[in-house]
N, C-alpha and C positions, 0 to 999 in steps of 0.2 A: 351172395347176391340177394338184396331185399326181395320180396315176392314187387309185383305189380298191382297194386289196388284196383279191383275195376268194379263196379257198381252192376248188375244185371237185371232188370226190369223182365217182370211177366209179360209174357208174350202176347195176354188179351189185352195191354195196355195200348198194342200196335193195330195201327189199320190197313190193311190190303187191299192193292186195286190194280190196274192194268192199262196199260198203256199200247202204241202200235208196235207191232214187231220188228224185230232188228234180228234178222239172221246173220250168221257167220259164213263166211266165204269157205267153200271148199279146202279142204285139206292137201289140195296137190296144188293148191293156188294160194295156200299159209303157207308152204314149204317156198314156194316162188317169191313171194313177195318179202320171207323173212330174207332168203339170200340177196335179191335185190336190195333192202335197208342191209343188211350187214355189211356189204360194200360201199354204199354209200353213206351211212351214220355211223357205221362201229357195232359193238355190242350194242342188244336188244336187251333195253330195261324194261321189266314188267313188274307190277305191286300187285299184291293180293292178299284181303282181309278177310280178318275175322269175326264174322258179328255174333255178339252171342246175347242170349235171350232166354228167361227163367220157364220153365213147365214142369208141374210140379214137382218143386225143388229139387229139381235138376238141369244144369247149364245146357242147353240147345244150342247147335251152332247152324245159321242161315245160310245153307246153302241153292246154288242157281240147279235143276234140272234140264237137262238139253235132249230131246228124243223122245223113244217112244219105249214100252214096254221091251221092244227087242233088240233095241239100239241104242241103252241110256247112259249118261254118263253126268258129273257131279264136279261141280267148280266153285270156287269161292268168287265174290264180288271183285272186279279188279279191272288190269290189263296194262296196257303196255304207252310208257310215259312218253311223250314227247322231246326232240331236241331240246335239252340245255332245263326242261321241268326237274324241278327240286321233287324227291318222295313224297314229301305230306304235300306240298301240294296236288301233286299228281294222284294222293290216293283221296283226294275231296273229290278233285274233279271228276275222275271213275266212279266212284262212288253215284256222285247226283246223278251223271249220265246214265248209270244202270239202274239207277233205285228211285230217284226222284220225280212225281209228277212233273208233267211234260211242258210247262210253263214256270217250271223252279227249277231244271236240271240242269241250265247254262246261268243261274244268278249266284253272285257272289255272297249271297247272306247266306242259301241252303248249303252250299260248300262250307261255311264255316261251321255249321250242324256236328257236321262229323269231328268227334275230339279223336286226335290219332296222337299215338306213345310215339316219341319221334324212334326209339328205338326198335328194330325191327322184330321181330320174335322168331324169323328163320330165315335165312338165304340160301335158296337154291341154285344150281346152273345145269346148265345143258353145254356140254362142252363140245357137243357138233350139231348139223343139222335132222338129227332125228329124235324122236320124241321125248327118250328117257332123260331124267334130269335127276341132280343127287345132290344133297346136302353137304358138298364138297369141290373144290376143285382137284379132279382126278389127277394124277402126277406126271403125266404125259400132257397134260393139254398146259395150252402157254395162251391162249386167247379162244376164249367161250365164247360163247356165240349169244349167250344168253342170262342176264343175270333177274333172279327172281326174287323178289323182298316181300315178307309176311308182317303184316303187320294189326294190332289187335286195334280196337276200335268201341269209345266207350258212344253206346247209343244216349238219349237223353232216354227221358222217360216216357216218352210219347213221340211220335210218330207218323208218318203217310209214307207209305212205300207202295211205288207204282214198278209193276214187274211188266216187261217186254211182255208182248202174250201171246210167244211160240216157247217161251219161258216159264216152269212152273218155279216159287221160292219155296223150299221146307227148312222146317226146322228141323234137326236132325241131334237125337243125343250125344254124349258122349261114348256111351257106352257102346252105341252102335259104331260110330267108330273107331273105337280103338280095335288094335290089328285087323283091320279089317281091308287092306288096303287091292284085294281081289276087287272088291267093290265100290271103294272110291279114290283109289289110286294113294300112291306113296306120301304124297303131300298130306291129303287131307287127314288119311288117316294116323297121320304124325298130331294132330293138332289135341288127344290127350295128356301126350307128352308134354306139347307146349304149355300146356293150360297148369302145367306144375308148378309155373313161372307167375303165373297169377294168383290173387289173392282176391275171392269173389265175396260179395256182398251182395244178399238178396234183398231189391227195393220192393216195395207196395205197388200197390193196384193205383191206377186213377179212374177216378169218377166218372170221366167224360175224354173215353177217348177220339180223335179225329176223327172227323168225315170222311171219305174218298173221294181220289179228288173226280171233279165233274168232268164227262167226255164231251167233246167238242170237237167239230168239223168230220175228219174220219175216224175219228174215234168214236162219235155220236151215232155215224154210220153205222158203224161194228157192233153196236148196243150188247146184246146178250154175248155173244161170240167173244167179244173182249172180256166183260164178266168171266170167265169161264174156268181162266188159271186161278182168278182169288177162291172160287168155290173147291177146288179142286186141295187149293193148298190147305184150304177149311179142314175139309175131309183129310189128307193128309194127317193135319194137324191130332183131328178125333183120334186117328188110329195109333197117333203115337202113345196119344196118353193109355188107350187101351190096354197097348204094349207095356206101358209102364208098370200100370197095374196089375196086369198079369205076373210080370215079375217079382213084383214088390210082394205078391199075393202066393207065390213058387215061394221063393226065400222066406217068408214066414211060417209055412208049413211044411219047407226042410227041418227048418230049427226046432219047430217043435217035436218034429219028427227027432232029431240030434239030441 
């Protein structure tokens, strides 16, 4: 199998900003409402991408935070398609929904932004209704409950991403995930595996990256409060690089050490 070509752009090329909140409904109220669509649509389709992003030269991958220090957890962009929705479409439209400022997130120009490998780069399921999901259909199950498609996603080279703002976005190495999956669950941290399938190229800086976008009505409201996740994921951001170079800075003076 050829590798995937996919293009990576530095991360300062991107702009960060925040939009209103969109919480998730309870977990005993996703369990009710997936049984109710299962009866009445079939298997639950859901997509979930990969978006990756260069720091210093090393592949980042963007992922969503949900919680707080003592209750957190780690998801890829995505969710779960509608009747009779095609994949790639369905993973434009999640996409703008979750990432797009808030006057571009329902138009058909910002959905086509997103260039998606029509091929998936993993499928999971869940072969009942409780939470574990596996990169298989188990040999006893004859109807899953849930089928889940990974799929990689080449960014341009610039950017506005508008993040929910009970939502932090980081970027997140590879390094950190791999086996790591204590931390961010069996999917995600499959995705250096994945990433064997790709064939990255590191693109340049641009000059002048985006604005963010302007808050209006209650988000204008919100003023600083909504600011608060892009600062955050800033800071995020510093610390990874710090991490990086602490490392890079260890492994240089093994060696020398060796």
């Amino acid at each position: 199998m050829n590798p995937l070509p996919i293009a990576i752009h530095p991360i300062d090329n991107y702009t960060f900003g925040s939009k209103a909140a969109k919480h998730d409904k309870d977990a005993t109220v996703r369990a009710l409402r997936m049984k109710e669509k299962y009866r009445a649509e079939g298997m639950r389709r859901t997509v979930e991408c990969v978006l990756l992003v260069a720091n210093h030269g090393h592949p980042h991958v963007l992922l969503l935070q949900i919680g707080g220090p003592n209750d957190v957890s780690f998801r890829l962009p995505g969710g779960r398609l509608r009747p009779g929705e095609g994949d790639l479409e369905g993973v434009r439209r999640k996409l703008s929904t979750k990432l797009a400022p808030p006057h571009e997130q329902d138009v058909d120009v910002h959905h086509a932004r997103w260039q998606v490998d029509e091929n998936a780069l993993a499928v999971w399921w869940r072969p009942n209704f409780e939470p574990h999901m596996y990169p298989y259909v188990p040999a006893h199950v004859t109807k899953p409950k849930e089928c889940r498609k990974v799929f990689a996603i080449r960014l341009p080279e610039k950017m506005v991403f508008a993040v929910p703002g009970n939502l932090k976005l980081l970027a997140v190495p590879l390094f950190d995930l791999f086996d790591n999956a204590a931390r961010y669950g069996p999917l995600i941290s499959s995705i250096p595996h994945l990433a064997s399938r790709l064939e990255f190229t590191y693109a340049g800086s641009v000059a002048n990256p985006l604005p963010p976008p302007a808050p209006d009505g209650d988000e204008a409201a919100a003023g600083e409060e909504l600011l608060a996740p892009a600062r955050e994921v800033a800071e995020e951001r510093q610390r990874r690089r710090e991490e990086v170079a602490r490392l890079r800075d260890a492994e240089r003076r093994r060696r020398r050490l060796g």
